[in-house]
C-alpha positions as CSV (number, residue, x, y, z in Angstrom):
1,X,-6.1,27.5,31.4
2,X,-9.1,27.4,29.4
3,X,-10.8,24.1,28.9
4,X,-10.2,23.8,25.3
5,X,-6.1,24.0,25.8
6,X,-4.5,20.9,23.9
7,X,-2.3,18.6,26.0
8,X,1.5,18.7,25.1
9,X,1.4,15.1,23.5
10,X,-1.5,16.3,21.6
11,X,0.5,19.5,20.4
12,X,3.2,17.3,19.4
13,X,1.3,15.2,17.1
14,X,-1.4,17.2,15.6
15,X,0.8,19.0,12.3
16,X,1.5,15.0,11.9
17,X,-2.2,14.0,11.8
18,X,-3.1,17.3,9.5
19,X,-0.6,15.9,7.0
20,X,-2.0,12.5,7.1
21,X,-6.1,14.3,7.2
22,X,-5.5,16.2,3.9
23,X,-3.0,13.8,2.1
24,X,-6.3,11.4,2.1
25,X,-8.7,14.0,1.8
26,X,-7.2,15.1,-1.8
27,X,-6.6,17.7,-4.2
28,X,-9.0,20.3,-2.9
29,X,-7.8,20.1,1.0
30,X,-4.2,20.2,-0.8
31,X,-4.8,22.9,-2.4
32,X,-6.5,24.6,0.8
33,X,-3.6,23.9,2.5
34,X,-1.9,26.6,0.1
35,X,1.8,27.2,1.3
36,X,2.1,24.8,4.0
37,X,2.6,21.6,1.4
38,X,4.5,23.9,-2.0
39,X,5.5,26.9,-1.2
40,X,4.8,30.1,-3.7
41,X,6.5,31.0,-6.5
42,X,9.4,33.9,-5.6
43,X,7.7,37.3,-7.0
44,X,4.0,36.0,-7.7
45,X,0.9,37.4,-6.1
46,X,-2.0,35.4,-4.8
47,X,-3.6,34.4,-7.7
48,X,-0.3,33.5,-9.8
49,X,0.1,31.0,-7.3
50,X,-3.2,30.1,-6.6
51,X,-2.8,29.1,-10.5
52,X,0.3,27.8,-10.0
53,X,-0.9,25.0,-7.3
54,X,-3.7,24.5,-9.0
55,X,-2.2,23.0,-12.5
56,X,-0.2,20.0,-10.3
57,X,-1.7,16.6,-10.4
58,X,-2.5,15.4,-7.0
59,X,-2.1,11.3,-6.9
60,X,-3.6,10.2,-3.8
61,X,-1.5,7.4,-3.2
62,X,-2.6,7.9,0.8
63,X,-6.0,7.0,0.2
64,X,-5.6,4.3,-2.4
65,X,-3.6,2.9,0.0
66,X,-5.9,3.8,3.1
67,X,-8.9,2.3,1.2
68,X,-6.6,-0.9,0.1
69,X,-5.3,-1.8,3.6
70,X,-9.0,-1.2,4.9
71,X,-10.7,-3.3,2.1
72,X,-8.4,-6.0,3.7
73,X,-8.9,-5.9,7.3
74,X,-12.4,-5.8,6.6
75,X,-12.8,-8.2,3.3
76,X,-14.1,-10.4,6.1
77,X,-17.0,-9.6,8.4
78,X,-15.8,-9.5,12.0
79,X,-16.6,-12.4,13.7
80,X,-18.2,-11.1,16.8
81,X,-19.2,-13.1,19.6
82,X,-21.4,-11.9,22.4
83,X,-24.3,-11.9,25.2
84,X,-27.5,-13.0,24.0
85,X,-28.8,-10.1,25.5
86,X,-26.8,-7.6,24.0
87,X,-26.5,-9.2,20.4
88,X,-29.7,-7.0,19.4
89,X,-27.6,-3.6,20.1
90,X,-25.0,-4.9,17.7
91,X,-27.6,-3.7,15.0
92,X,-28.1,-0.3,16.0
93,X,-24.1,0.2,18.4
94,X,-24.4,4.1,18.3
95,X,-28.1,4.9,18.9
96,X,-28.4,6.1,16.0
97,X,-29.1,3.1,13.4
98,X,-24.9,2.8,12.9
99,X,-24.4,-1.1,13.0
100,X,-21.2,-2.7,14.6
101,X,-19.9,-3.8,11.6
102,X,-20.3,-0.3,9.8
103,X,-18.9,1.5,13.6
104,X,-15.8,-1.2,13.3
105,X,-15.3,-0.1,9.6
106,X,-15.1,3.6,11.0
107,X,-12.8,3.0,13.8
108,X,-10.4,0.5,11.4
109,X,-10.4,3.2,9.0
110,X,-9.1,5.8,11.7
111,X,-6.4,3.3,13.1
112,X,-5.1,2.8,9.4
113,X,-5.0,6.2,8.8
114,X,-3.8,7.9,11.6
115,X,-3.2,5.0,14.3
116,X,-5.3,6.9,16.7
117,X,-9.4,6.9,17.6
118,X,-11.2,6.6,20.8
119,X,-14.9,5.1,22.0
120,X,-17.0,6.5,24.3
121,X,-19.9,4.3,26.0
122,X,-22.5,6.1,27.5
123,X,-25.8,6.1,28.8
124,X,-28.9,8.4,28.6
125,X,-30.1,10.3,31.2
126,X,-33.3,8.9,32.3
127,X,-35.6,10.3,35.2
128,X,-35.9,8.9,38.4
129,X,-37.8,6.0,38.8
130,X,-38.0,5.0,35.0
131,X,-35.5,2.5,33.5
132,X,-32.4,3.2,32.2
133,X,-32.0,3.6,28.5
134,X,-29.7,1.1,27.1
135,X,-25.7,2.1,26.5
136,X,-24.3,3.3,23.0
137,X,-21.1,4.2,21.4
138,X,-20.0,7.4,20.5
139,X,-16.6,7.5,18.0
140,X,-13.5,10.4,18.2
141,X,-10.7,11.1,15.9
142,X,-8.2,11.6,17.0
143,X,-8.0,15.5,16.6
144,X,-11.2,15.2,18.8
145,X,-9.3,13.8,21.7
146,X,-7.5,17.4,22.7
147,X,-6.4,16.7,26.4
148,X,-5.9,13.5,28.8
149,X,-4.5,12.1,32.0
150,X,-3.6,9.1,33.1
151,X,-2.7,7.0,36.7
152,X,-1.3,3.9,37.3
153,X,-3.4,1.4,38.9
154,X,-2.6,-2.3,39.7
155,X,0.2,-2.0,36.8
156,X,-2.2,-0.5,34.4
157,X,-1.9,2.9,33.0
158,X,-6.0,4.3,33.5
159,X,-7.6,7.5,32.3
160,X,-7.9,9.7,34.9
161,X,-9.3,12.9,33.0
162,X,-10.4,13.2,29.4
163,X,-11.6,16.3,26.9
164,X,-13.5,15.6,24.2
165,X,-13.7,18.3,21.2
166,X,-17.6,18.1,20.0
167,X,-19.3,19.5,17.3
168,X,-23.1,21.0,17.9
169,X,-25.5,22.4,15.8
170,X,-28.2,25.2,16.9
171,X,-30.5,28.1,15.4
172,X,-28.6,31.0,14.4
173,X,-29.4,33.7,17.3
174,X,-29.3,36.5,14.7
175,X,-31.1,35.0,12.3
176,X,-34.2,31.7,13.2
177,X,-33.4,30.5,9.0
178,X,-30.2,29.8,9.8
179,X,-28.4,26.3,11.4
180,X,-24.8,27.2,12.7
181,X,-22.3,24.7,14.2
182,X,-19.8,25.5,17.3
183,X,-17.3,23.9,19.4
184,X,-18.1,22.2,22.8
185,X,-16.2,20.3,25.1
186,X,-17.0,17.0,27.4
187,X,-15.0,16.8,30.4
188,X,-14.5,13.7,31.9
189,X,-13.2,13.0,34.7
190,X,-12.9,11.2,38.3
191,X,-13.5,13.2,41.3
192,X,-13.2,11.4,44.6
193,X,-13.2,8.0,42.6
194,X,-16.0,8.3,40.5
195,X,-16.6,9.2,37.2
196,X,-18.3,12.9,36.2
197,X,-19.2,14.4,33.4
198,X,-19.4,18.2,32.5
199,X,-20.1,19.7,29.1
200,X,-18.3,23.3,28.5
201,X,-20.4,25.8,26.1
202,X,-19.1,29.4,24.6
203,X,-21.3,32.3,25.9
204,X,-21.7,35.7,24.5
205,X,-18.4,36.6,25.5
206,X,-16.6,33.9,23.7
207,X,-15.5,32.1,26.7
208,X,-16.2,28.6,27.5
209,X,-18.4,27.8,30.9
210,X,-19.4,24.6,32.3
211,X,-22.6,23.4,32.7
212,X,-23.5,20.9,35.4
213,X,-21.8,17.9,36.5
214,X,-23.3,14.7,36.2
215,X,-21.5,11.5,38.1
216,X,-21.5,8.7,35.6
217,X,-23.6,5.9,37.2
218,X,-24.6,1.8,36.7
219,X,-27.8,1.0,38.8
220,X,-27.7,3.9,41.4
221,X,-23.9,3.1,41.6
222,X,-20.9,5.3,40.0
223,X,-18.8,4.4,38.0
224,X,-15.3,4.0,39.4
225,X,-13.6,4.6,35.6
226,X,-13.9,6.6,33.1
227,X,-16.0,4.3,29.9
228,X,-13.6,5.3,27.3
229,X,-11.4,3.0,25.0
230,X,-8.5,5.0,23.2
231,X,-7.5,2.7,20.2
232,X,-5.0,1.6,19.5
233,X,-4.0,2.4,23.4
234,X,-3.0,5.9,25.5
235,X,0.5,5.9,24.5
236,X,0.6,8.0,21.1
237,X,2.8,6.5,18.3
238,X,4.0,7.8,14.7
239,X,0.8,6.5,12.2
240,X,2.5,4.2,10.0
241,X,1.4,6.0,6.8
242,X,3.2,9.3,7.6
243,X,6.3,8.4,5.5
244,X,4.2,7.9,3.1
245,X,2.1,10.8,2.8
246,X,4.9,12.8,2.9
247,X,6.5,11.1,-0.2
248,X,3.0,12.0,-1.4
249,X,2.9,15.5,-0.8
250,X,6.8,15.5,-2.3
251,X,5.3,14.2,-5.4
252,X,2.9,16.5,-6.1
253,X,5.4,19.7,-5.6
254,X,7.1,17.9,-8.6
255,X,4.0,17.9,-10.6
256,X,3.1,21.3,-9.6
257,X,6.4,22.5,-10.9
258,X,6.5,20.2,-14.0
259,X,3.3,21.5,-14.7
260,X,3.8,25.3,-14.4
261,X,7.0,24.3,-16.6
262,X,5.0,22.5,-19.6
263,X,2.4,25.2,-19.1
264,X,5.7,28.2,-19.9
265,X,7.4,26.4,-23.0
266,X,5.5,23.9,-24.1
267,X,3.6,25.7,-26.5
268,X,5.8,27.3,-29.8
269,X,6.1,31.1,-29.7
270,X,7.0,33.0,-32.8
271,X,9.8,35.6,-32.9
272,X,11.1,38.2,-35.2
273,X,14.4,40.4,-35.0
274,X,15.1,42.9,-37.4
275,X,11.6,44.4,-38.4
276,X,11.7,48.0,-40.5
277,X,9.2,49.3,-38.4
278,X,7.5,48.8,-35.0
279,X,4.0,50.2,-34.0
280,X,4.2,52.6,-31.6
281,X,2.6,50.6,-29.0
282,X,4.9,47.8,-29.7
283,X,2.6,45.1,-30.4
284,X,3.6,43.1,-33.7
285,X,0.2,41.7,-35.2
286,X,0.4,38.7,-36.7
287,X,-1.8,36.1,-38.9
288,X,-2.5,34.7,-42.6
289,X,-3.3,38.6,-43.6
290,X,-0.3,40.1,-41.7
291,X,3.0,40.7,-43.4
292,X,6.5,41.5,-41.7
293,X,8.7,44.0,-43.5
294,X,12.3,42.8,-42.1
295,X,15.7,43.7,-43.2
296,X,18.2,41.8,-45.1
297,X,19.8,40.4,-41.8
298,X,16.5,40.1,-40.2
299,X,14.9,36.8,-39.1
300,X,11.6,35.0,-37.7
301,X,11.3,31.8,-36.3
302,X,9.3,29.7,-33.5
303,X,10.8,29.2,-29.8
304,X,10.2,25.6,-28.8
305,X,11.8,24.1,-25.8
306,X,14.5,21.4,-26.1
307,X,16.5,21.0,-22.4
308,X,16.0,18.2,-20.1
309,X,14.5,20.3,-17.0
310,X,11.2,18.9,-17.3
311,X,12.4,15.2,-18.3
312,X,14.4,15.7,-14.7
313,X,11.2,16.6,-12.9
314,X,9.2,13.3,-15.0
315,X,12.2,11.0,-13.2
316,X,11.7,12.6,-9.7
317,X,8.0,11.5,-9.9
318,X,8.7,8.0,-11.2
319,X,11.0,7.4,-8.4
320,X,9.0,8.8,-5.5
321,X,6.0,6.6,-7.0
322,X,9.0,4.0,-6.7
323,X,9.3,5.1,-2.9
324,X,5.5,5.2,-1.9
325,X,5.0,1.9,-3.6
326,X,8.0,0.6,-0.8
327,X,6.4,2.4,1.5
328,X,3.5,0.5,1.5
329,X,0.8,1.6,-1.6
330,X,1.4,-2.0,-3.2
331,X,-1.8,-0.8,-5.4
332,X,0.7,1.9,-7.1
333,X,3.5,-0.8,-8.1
334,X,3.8,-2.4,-11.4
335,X,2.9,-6.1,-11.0
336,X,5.2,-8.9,-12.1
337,X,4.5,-10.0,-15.2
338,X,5.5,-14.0,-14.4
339,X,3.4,-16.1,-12.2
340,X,4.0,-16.5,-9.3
341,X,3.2,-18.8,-6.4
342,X,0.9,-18.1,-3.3
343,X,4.3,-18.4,-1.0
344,X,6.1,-15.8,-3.1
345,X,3.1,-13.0,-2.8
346,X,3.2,-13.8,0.3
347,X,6.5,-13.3,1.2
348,X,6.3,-10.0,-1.6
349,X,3.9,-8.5,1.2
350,X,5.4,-9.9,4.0
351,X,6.1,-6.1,5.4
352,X,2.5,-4.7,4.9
353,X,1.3,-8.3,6.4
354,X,3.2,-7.5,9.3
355,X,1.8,-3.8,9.8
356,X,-1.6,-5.0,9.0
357,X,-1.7,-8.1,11.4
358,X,-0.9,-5.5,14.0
359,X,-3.6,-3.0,13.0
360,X,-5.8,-6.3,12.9
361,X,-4.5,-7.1,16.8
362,X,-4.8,-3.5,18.0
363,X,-8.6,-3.4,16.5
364,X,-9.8,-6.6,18.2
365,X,-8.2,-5.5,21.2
366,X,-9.7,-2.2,21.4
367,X,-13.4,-3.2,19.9
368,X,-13.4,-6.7,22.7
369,X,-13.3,-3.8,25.6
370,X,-15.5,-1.8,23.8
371,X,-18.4,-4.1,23.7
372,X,-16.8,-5.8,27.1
373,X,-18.0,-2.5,28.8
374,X,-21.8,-2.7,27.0
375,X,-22.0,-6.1,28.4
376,X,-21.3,-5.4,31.7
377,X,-23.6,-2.3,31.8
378,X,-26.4,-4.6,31.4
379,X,-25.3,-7.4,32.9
380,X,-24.4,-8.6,36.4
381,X,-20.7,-8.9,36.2
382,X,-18.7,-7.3,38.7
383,X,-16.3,-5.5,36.2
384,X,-15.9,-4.8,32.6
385,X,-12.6,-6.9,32.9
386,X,-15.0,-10.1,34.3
387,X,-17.0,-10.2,30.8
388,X,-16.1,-13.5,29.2
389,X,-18.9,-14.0,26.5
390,X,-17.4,-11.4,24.1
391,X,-14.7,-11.8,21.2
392,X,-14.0,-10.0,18.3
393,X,-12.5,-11.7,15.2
394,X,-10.9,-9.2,12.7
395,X,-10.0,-11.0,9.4
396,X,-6.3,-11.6,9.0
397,X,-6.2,-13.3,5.4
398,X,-5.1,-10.1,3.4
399,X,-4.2,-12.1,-0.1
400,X,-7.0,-13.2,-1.9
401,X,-6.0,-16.5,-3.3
402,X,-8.3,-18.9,-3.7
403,X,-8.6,-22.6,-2.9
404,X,-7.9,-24.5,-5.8
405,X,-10.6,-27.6,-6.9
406,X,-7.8,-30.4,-5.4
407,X,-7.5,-28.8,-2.3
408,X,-11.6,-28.3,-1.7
409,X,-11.6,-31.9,-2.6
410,X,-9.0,-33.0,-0.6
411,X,-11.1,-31.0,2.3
412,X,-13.9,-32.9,1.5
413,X,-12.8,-36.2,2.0
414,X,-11.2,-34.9,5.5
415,X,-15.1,-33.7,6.3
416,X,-16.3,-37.3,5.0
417,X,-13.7,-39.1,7.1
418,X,-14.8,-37.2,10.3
419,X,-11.3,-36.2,10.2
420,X,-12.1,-32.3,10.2
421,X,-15.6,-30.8,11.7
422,X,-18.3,-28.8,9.4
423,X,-17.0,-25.5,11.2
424,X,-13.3,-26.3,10.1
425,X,-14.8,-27.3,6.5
426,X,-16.7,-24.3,6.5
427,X,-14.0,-21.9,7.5
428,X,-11.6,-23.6,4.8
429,X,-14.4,-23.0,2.3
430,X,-14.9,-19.2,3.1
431,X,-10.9,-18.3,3.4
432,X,-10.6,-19.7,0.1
433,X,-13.1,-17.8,-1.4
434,X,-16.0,-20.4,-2.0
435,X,-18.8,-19.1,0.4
436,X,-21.2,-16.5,0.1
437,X,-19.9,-13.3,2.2
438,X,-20.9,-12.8,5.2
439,X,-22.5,-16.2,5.7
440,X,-21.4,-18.4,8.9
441,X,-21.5,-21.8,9.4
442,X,-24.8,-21.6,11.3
443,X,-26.5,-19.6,8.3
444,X,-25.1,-22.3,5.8
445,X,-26.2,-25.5,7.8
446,X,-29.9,-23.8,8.4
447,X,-29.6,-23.2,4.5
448,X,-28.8,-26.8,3.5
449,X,-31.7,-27.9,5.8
450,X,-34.3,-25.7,4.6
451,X,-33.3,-26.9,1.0
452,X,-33.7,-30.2,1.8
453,X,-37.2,-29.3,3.3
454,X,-37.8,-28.1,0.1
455,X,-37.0,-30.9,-2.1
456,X,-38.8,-33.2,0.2
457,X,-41.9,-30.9,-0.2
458,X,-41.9,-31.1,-4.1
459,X,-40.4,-34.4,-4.5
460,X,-42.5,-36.5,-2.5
461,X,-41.7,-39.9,-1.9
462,X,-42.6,-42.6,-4.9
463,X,-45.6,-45.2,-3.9
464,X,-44.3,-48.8,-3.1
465,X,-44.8,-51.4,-6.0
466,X,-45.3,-54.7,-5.2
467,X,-42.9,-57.3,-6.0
468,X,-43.9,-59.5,-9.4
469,X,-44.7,-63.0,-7.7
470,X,-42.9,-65.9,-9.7
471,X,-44.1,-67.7,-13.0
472,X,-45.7,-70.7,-12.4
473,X,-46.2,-70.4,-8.8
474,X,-48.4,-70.6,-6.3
475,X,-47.5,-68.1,-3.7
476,X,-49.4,-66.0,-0.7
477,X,-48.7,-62.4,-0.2
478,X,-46.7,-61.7,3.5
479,X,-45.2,-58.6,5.3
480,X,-42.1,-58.9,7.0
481,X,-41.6,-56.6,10.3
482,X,-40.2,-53.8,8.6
483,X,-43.7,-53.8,6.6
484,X,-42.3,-54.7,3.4
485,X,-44.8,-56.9,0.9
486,X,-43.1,-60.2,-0.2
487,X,-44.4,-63.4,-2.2
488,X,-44.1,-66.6,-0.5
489,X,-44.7,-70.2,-2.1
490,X,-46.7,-72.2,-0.9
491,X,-45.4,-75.3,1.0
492,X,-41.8,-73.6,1.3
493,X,-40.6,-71.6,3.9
494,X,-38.1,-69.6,2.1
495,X,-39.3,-66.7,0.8
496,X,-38.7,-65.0,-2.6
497,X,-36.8,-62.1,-2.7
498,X,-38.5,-59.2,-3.5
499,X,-37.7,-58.4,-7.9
């Protein structure tokens, strides 16, 4: 089959991620959508219900609530911890000026949405004899991820063979002005125990052909795995926004129809019966300068609309707002009007908590491995699994409540007791929302020292004043060992302390 064939598990998923894709990406992929999300009106052409779609009112509860739960996984830096030697990639993780906060951003923005992205580390080609360029990270979506196979292998389930869906852009044959962009697809696999790629390109005839295979290597040495991390992990599961989304796209078939409804009656429309003549095109003029000859029993009047059809369709929308604010788009929901305490919010969000700490789990998880494989391709370990200097931290405070003056002082005091260390003080300080973000402990302490440089530089110290000897004494002028100056009576060994 050709090499672009979806797997089945991919086939089974892929109307669920479409969903999902255009519920975030708004009104205008909606609207492309055309049937598939509200269906057309019976009897209309193309263009009544192209105007019939297009008079709803898309709320994008998906995104504000995609944007919401990634604003909290990442209102906090991760905290990464790594190599020495590999700490300067974490500025530049893709090759292409991408930092690894910005690349985590991406991927936690993928796992919210659609609980599914994957990482690729790989390595330039170099020539023979010069040194090998350094490793980066290439990101998939999960659309881009077509086809996979796994193997067990000491208990672990391990990628055997992977596609990847790319996109490439080249000169237009027909036409040298033009830039067009095609499909092509990276195979990788394991052959004989170690790792090859192949890239597949369409030719003339629309077909797609391989190009050569290259065997994945680290120092003259294949690679015995395939250097991708699948995130959340290879098993697919339902993303946890789906329910959602589909509330979503339920909510604006109501206000499509609600619309079209206000649109049909809620303007008056005058009516006559009983008119002495009619033109004989059967348009009635009227106007300030128009008169209608009617007969004794004849009437005029204006049609205005009075059922409860459209107040129906208002309800439907409140409740499924209702529904999606359950769901999980907190940001929708009317707010309590009465305070309330921090243990109360939190047990309020206690279920998004729940599906965010595991998001929060699954991203650490997946980004460790990621940057536990760019460690050991240029280090000396024996396997990605043997890298210990990495960790990655992903923020797990999703309320914002800050620390209140008592407690910071209460902190304080611990710090001045030696009860609690800096680090802990620190950390204290920057959950509660008293630190500058994205400032560590390290930063602040070389902060506070420089300031203190400072101060010392324009405050220098004051020049030492002599003591004022005694009235009416005779006294000789003496340094003790510390190099103090004191006054000293004569005949009397006990010196005067200093004024």
């Amino acid at each position: 089959m050709p090499v672009n064939t979806p797997c089945s598990d991919y086939k089974a998923y892929s109307s669920k991620w479409q969903r999902l894709r255009d519920c975030d990406g708004g009104k205008d992929t909606v609207l492309a959508a055309g049937a598939a999300y509200c269906p057309d009106l019976p009897g209309a052409d193309g263009g009544a219900n192209a105007a019939y779609r297009l008079r709803g009112n898309y709320y994008n509860a998906t995104k504000r609530t995609v944007n919401g739960m990634v604003g909290s996984l990442f209102r906090l830096a991760p905290d990464v911890k790594t190599a020495a030697a590999v700490k300067p990639y974490l500025d530049d993780i893709s090759n292409s000026d991408v930092t690894f906060e910005t690349f985590s951003n991406q991927v936690g923005r993928e796992v919210v949405l659609l609980n599914r992205c994957g990482v690729l580390i790989d390595l330039p080609a170099t020539p023979v004899g010069v040194p090998p360029a350094r490793p980066y990270c290439v990101f998939y979506t999960a659309e881009d991820i077509i086809n996979w196979q796994t193997y067990s292998k000491d208990g672990d389930k391990l990628l055997r063979m992977l596609v990847l869906r790319e996109i490439e852009t080249i000169i237009d044959p027909n036409d040298k002005f033009q830039w067009v962009t095609r499909n092509r697809f990276r195979v990788i696999e394991l052959i004989d125990g170690a790792c090859t790629q192949t890239i597949y390109t369409m030719n003339d005839k629309k077909e797609y052909v391989p190009g050569a295979t290259v065997t994945v290597s680290r120092r003259g040495t294949p690679l015995d795995y395939i250097p991708f991390v699948m995130i959340p992990g290879l098993d697919l599961e339902d993303p946890s926004l789906l329910d959602l989304a589909d509330v979503n796209l339920a909510h604006w078939r109501n206000s499509v129809d609600h619309e079209h409804g206000l649109h049909l009656v809620a303007l008056p429309t005058p009516w006559v019966a009983g008119l002495k003549s009619v033109p004989a095109d059967g348009k009635v003029k009227m106007g300030p300068a128009t008169v209608w000859d009617i007969d004794v029993q004849g009437k005029a009047g204006m049609l205005e609309f009075t059922g409860e059809g459209l107040g129906s369709l208002v309800t439907a929308m409140d409740e499924k707002k209702k529904q999606m604010a359950t769901l999980g788009a907190r940001l929708l929901e009317d707010q309590a009007q009465a305070d309330e305490t921090a243990t109360a919010v939190r047990a309020r969000h206690a279920g998004e908590h729940s599906t965010l700490q595991s998001m929060a789990q699954a991203l650490e998880l997946g980004l460790k491995r990621v940057l536990q494989i760019v460690t050991w391709w240029v280090g000396v370990d024996a396997k990605p699994s043997d890298v210990s200097s990495v960790s990655v931290e992903i923020n797990k405070e999703f309320l914002v409540i800050k620390a209140s003056s008592t407690d910071v002082k209460a902190a304080l005091e611990a710090l001045q007791d030696e009860r609690i260390s800096f680090e802990t003080w620190y950390d204290f300080l920057r959950r509660g929302g008293w630190t500058r973000e994205n400032v560590s402990a390290d930063e602040e302490l070389a902060a506070i020292e420089k300031d203190m440089k400072l101060r010392e530089e324009r405050e220098p110290e004051p020049a030492v004043v002599p003591p004022t000897p005694p009235p009416g004494k005779k006294v000789r002028t003496v340094k003790d060992a510390a190099g103090n100056i004191k006054y000293q009576i004569e005949d009397e060994d006990v010196p005067v302390a200093a004024a």
